[in-house]
VOLUM-930539 format. One line per 10 residues: their letters; for each residue y, z negated, x of N, C-alpha, C. Coordinates in nm, 3 decimals, always signed. Example, Ala and Ser with C-alpha at 12.3 -4.5 7.8 and 13.67 -1.06 7.14 Angstrom:
BEGIN
AS = -0.569,-0.780,+1.319,-0.450,-0.780,+1.230,-0.330,-0.780,+1.320  -0.225,-0.708,+1.285,-0.106,-0.714,+1.367,+0.003,-0.787,+1.290
This chain:
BEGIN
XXXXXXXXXX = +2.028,-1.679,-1.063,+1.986,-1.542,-1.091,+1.882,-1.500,-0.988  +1.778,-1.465,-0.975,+1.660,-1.414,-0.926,+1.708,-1.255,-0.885  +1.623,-1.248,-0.750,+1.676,-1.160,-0.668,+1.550,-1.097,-0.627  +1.567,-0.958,-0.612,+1.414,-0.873,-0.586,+1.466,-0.760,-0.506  +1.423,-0.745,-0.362,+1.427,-0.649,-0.290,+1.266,-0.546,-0.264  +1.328,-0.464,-0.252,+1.253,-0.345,-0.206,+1.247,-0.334,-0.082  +1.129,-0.375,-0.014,+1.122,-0.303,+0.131,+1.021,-0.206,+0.200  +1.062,-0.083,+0.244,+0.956,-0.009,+0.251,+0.868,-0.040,+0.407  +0.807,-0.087,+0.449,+0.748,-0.166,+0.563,+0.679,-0.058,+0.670  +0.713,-0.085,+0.767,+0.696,+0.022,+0.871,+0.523,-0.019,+0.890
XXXXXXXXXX = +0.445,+0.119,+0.961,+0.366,+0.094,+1.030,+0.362,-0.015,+1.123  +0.227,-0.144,+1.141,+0.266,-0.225,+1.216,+0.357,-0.377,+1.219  +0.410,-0.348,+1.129,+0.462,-0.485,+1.063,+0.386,-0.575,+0.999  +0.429,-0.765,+1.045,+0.298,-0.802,+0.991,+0.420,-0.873,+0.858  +0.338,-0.880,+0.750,+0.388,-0.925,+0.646,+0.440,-1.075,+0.613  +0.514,-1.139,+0.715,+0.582,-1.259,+0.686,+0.710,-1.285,+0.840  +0.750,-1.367,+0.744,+0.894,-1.415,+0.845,+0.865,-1.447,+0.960  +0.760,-1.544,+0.961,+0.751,-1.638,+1.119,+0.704,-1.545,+1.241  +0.770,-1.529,+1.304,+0.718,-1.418,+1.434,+0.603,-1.493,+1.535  +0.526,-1.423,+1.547,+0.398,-1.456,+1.660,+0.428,-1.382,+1.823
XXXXXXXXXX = +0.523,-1.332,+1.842,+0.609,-1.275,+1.977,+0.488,-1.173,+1.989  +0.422,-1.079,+1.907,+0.338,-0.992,+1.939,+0.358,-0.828,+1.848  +0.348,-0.873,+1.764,+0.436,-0.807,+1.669,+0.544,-0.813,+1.597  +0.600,-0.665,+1.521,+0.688,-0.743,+1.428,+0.689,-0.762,+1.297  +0.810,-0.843,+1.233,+0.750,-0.927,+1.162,+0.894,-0.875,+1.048  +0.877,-0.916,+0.940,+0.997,-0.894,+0.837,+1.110,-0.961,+0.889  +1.118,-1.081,+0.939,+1.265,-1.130,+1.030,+1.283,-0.986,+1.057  +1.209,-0.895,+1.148,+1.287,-0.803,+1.233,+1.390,-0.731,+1.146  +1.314,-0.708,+1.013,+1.428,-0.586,+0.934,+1.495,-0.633,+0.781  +1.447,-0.795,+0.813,+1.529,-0.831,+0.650,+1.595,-0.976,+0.726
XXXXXXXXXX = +1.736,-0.982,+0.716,+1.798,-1.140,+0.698,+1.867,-1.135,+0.581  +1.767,-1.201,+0.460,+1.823,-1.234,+0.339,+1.731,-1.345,+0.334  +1.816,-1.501,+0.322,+1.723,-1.586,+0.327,+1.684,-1.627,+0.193  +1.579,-1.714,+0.214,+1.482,-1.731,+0.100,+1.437,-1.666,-0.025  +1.402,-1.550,+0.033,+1.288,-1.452,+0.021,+1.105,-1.478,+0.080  +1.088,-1.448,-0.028,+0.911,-1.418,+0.000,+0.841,-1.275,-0.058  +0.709,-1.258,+0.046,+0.660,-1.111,-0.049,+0.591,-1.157,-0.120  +0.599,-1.069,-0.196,+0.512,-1.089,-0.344,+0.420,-0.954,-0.321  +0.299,-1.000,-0.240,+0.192,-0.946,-0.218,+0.198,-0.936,-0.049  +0.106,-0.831,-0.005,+0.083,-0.849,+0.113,+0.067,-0.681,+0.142
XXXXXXXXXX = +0.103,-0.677,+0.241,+0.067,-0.500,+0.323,-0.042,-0.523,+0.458  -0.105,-0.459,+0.497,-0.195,-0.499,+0.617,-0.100,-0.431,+0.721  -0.124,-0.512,+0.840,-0.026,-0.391,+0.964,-0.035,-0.286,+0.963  -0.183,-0.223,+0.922,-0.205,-0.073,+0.961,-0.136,+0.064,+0.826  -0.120,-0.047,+0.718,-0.032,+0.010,+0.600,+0.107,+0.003,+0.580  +0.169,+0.131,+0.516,+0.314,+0.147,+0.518,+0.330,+0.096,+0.407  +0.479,+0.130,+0.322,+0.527,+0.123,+0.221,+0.565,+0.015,+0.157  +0.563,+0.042,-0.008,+0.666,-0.075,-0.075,+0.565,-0.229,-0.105  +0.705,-0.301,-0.068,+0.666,-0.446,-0.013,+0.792,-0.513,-0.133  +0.737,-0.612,-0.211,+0.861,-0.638,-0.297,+0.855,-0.792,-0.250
XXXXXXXXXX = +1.008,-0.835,-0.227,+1.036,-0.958,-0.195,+1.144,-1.037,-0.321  +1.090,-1.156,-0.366,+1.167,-1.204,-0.451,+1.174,-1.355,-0.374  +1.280,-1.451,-0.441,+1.316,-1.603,-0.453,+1.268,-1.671,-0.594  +1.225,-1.579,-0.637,+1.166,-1.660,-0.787,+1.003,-1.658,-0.761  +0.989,-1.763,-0.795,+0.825,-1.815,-0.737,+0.710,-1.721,-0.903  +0.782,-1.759,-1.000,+0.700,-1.730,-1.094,+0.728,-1.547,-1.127  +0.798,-1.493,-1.083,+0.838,-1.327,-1.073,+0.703,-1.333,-0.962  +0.671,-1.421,-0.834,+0.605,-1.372,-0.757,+0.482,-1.339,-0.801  +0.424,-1.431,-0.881,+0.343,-1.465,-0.917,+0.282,-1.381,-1.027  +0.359,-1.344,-1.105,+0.365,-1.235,-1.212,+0.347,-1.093,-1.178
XXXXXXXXXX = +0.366,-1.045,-1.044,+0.355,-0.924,-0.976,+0.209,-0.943,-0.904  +0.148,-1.020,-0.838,+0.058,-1.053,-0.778,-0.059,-1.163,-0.814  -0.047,-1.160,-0.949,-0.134,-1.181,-1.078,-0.263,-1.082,-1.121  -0.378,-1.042,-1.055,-0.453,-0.954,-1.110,-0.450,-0.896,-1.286  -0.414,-1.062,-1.319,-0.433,-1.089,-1.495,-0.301,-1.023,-1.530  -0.219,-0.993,-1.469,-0.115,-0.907,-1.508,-0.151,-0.778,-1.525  -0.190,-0.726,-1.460,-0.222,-0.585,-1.480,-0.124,-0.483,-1.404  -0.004,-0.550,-1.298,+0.035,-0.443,-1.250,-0.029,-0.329,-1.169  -0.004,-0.210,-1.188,-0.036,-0.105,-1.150,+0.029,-0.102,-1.018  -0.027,-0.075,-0.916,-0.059,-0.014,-0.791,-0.073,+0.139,-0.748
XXXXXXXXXX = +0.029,+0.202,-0.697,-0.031,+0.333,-0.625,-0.005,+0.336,-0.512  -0.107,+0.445,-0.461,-0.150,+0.444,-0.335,-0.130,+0.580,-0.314  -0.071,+0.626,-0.190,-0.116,+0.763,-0.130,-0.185,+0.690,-0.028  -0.302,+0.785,-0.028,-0.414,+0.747,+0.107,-0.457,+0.914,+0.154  -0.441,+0.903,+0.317,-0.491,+1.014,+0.396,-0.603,+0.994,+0.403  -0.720,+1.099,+0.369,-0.871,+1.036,+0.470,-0.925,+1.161,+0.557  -1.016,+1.107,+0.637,-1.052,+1.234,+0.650,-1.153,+1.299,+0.559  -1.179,+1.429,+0.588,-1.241,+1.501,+0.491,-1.187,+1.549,+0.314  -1.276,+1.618,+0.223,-1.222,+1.652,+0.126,-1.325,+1.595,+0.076  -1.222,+1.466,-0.063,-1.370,+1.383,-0.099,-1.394,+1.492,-0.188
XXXXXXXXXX = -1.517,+1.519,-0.217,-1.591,+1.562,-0.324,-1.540,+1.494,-0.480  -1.592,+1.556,-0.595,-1.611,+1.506,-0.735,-1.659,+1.439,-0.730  -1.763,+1.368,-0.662,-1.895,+1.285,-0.705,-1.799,+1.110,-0.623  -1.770,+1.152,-0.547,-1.667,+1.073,-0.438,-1.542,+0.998,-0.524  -1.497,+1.091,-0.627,-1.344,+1.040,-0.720,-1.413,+1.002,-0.772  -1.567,+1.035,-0.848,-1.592,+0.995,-0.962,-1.663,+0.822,-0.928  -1.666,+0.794,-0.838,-1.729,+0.652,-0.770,-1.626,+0.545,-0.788  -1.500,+0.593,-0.721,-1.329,+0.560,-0.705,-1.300,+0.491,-0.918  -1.319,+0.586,-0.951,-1.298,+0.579,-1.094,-1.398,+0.543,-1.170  -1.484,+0.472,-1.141,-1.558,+0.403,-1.230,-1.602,+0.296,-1.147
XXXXXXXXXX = -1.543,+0.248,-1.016,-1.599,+0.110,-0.944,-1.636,+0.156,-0.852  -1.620,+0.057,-0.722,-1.685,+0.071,-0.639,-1.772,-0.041,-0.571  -1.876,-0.093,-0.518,-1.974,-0.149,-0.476,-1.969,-0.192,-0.326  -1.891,-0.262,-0.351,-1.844,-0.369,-0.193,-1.946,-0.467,-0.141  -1.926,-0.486,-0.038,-2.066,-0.559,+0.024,-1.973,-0.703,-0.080  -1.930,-0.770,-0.078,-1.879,-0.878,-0.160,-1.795,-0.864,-0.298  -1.789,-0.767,-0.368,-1.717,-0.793,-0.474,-1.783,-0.614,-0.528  -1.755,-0.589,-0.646,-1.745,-0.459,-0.702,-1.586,-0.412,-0.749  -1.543,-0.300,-0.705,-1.420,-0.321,-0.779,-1.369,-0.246,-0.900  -1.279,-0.303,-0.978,-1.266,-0.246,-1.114,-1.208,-0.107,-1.103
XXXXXXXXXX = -1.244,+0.012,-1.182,-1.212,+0.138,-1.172,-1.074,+0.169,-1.163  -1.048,+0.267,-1.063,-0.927,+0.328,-1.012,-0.907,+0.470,-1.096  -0.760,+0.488,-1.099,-0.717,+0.647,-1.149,-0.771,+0.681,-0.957  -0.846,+0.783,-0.987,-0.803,+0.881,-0.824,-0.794,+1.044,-0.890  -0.730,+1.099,-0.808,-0.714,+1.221,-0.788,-0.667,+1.279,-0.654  -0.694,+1.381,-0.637,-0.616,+1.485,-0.492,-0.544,+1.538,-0.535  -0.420,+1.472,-0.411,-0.290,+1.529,-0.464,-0.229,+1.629,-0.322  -0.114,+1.686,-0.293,-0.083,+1.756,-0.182,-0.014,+1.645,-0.097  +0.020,+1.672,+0.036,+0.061,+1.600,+0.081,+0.201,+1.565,+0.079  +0.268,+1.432,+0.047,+0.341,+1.405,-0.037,+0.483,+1.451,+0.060
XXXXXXXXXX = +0.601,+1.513,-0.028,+0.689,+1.558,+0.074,+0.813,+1.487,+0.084  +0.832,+1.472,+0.165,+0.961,+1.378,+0.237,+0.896,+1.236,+0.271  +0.790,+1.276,+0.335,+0.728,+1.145,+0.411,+0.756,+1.062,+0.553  +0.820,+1.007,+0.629,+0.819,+0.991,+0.683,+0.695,+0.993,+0.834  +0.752,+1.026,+0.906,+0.715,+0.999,+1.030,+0.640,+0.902,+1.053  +0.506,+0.892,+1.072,+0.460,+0.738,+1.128,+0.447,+0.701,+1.239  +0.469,+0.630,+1.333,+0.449,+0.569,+1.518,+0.372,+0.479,+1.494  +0.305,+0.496,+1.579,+0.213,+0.620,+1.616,+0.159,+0.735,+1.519  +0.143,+0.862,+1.565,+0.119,+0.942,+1.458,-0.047,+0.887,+1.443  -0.145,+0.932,+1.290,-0.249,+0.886,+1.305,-0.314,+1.033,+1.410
XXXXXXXXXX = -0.439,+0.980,+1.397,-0.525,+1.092,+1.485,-0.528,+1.229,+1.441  -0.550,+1.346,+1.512,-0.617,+1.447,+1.463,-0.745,+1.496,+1.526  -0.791,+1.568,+1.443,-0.939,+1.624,+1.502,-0.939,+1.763,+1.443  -0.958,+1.879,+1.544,-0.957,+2.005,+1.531,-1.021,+2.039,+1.362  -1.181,+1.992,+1.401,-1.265,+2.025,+1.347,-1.305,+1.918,+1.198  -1.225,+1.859,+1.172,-1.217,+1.723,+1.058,-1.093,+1.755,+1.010  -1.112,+1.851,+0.859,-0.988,+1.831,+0.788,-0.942,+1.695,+0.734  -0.803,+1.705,+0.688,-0.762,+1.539,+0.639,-0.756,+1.596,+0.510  -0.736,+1.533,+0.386,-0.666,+1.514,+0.270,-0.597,+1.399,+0.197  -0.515,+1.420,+0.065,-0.436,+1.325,+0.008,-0.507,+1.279,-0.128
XXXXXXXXXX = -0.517,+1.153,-0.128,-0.552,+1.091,-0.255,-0.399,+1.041,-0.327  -0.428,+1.054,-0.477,-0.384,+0.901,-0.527,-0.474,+0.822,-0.560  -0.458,+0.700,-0.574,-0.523,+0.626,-0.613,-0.433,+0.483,-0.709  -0.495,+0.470,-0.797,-0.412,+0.365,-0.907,-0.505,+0.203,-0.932  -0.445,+0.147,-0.861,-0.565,-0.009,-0.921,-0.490,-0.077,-0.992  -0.519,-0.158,-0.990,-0.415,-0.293,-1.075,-0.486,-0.434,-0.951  -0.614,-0.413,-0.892,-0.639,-0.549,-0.810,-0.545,-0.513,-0.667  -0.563,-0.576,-0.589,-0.536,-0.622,-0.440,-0.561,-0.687,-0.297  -0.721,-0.661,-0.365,-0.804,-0.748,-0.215,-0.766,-0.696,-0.087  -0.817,-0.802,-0.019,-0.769,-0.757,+0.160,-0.874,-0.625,+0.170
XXXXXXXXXX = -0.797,-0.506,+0.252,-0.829,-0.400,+0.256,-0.894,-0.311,+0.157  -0.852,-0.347,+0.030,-0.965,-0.308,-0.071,-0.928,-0.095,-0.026  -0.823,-0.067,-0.097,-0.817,+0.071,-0.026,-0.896,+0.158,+0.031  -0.874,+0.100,+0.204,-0.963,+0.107,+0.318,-1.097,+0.087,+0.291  -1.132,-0.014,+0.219,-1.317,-0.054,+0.212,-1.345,+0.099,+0.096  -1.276,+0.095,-0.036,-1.347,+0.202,-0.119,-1.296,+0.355,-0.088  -1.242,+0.394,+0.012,-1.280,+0.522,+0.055,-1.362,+0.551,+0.175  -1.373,+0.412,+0.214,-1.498,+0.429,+0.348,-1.616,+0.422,+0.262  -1.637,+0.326,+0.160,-1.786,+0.329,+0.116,-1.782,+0.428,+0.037  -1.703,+0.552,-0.007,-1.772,+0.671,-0.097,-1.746,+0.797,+0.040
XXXXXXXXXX = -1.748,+0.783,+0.130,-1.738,+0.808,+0.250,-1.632,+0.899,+0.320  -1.526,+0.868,+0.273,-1.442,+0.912,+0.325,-1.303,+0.796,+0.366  -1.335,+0.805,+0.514,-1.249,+0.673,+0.552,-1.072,+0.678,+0.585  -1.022,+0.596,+0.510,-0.870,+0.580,+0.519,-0.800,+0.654,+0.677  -0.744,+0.730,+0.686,-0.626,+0.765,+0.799,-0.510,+0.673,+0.833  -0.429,+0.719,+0.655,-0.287,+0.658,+0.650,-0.283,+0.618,+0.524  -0.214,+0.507,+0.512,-0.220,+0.462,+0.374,-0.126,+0.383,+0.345  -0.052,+0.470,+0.223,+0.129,+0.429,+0.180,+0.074,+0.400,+0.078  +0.156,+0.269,+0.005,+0.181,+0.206,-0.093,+0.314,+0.230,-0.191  +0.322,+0.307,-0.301,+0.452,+0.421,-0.308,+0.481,+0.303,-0.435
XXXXXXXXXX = +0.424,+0.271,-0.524,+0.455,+0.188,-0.602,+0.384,+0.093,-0.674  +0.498,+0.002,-0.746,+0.416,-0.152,-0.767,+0.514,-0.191,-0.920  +0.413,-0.140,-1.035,+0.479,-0.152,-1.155,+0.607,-0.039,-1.180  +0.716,-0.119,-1.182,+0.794,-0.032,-1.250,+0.908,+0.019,-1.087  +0.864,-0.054,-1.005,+0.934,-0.003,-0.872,+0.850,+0.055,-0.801  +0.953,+0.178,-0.729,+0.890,+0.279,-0.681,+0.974,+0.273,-0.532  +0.920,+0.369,-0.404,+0.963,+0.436,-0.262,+1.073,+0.482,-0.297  +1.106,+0.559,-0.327,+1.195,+0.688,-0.435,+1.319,+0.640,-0.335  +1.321,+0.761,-0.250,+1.529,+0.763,-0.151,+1.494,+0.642,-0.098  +1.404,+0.507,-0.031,+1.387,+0.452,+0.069,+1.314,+0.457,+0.204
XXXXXXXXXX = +1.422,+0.480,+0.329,+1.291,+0.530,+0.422,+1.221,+0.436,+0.485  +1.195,+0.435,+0.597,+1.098,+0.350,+0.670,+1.169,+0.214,+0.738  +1.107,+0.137,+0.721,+1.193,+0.012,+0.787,+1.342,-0.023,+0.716  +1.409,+0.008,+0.598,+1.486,+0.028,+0.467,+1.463,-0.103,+0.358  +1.572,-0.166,+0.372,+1.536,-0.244,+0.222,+1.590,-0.212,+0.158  +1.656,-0.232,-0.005,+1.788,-0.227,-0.114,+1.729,-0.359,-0.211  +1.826,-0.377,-0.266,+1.804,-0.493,-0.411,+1.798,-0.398,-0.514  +1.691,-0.423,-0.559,+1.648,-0.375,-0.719,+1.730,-0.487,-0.837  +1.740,-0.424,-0.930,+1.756,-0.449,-1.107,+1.603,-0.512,-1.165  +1.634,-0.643,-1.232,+1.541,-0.720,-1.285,+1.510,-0.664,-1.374
C-alpha cells in the first residue's frame, strides 16, 4: 500500500534526508523510512512538501505533463500593478526558458500564518503585498525569477498546495499521512 505524507517545511530546510552538518535537513523532522519528496522546496521557501514510497505516485505529481496545479502565496515587495498580473498570466520571459501562464491575483494576507525565523525584512518606506499565484510547472526558482522580472521581487514564499492536497490545520515543521 503506498504511503503519502504531508510536510509543511520550515524556512531553511534543505529538501532531502542526507544531512551536510550545515543545515537542516528532513531527517531533522521526518523518521518515516523510505520516503522521498516528490518535488523540491528551495531553503528560502516554506510550505507543502509531499513525500511518498511509490516511485510512479512520485512521478505523477512532479510530471509537468500532468498538469498538477501548484499554489503559491508569495510576499513581494511593492503593489504589483495590472500590467505586472497581466505578464504573470500570460507568460513570463526568463533569461532561459519562457514560462507557461499563471492564475495570479492579490489576495490579503493569508490568516493563520505562521511565524517565519527569521522574520523577512521590513522597510518603512516599501510596502509588501500578497499574491496568489497558480502554475502547473516547477523550475528551480521559477516563483522568485517571475516576480522579480515583472518587477516585483519575492519576500516570502509559501507553497499552500499541490493538486488535491492542501496546508489546511498543518503548522510549521508538522507532517500527517494523507488518503490516496
Amino acid at each position: 500500500m503506498s504511503r503519502i505524507l504531508l510536510f509543511n517545511k520550515p524556512y531553511g530546510v534543505i529538501c532531502q534526508f542526507s544531512r551536510d552538518g550545515l543545515r537542516p535537513t528532513l531527517a531533522d523532522y521526518i523518521a518515516v523510512p523510505d520516503l522521498y519528496p516528490a518535488g523540491r522546496l528551495d531553503a528560502d521557501s516554506e510550505g507543502l512538501l509531499l513525500l511518498t514510497d511509490n516511485g510512479l505516485l512520485q512521478h505523477r505529481i512532479t510530471d509537468p505533463l500532468h498538469k498538477l496545479a501548484k499554489i503559491y502565496w508569495v510576499q513581494v515587495e511593492g503593489k504589483p500593478s495590472e500590467t505586472a498580473l497581466a505578464q504573470l498570466r500570460s507568460g513570463v520571459r526568463l533569461p532561459d526558458f519562457v514560462t507557461l501562464p499563471a492564475m495570479a491575483r492579490l489576495m490579503e494576507e493569508p490568516v493563520n500564518l505562521w511565524q517565519r525565523t527569521p522574520p523577512i525584512r521590513q522597510r518603512k518606506n516599501k510596502p509588501t503585498s500578497w499574491l496568489e499565484l497558480i502554475i502547473c510547472e516547477g523550475k528551480n526558482r521559477q516563483v522568485r525569477r517571475m516576480t522579480a522580472a515583472v518587477g516585483y521581487p519575492t519576500l516570502r514564499l509559501v507553497r499552500y498546495r499541490i493538486g488535491e492536497w492542501a496546508l489546511d490545520g498543518l503548522e510549521s515543521g508538522i507532517w500527517r499521512e494523507a488518503a490516496l
